[in-house]
C-alpha positions as CSV (number, residue, x, y, z in Angstrom):
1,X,0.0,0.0,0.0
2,X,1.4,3.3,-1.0
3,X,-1.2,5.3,1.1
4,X,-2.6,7.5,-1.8
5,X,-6.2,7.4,-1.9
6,X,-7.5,7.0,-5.6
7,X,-9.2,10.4,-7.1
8,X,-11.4,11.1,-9.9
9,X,-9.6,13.0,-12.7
10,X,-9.3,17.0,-12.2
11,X,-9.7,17.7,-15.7
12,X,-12.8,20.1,-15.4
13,X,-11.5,22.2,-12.4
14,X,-8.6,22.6,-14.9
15,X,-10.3,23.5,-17.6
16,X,-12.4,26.0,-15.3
17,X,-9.4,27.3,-13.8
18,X,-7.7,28.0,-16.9
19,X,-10.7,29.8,-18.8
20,X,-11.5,31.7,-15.5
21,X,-8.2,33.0,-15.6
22,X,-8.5,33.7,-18.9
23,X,-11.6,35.4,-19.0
24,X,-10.3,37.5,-15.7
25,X,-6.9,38.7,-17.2
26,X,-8.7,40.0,-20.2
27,X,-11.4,41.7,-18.3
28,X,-7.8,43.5,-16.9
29,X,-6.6,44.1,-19.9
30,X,-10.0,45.6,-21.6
31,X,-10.0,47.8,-18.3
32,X,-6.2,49.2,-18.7
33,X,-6.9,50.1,-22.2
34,X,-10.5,51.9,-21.9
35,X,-8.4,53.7,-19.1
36,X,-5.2,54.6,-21.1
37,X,-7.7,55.5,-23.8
38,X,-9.8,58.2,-21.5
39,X,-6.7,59.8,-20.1
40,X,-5.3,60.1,-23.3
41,X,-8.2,61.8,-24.6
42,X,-8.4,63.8,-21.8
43,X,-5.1,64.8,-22.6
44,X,-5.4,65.6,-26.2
45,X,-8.3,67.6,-25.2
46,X,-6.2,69.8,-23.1
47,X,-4.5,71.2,-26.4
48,X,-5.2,74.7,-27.3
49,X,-5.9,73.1,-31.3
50,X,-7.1,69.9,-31.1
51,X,-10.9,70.6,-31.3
52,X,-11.3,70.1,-34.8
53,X,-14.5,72.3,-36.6
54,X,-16.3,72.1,-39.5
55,X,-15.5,74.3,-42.3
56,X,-18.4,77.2,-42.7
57,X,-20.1,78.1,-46.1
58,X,-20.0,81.6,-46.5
59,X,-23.4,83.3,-46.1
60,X,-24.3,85.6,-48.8
């Protein structure tokens, strides 16, 4: 007797585990770059010419 007890296979909690962690990181990822993305439009807002307007038709 070796004194292991015989499991069932761990295959799902694996598989559970893995696309968890998967599915987390990339819920991280998604948030750093709709944050990057709002402070650097917050940023290019701050320049004095960075609105850009539409041309206007003379009136006659």
């Amino acid at each position: 007797m070796s004194g292991h007890a015989q499991h069932g296979s761990d295959k799902g909690a694996a598989f559970v585990g893995l696309i968890g962690g998967a599915v987390f990181i990339g819920a991280i990822l998604y948030g750093i770059v709709i944050w990057t993305n709002g402070l650097f439009a917050e940023h290019e807002a701050e320049k004095p010419g960075a609105a850009v307007t539409a041309p206007q038709l003379p009136t006659a």
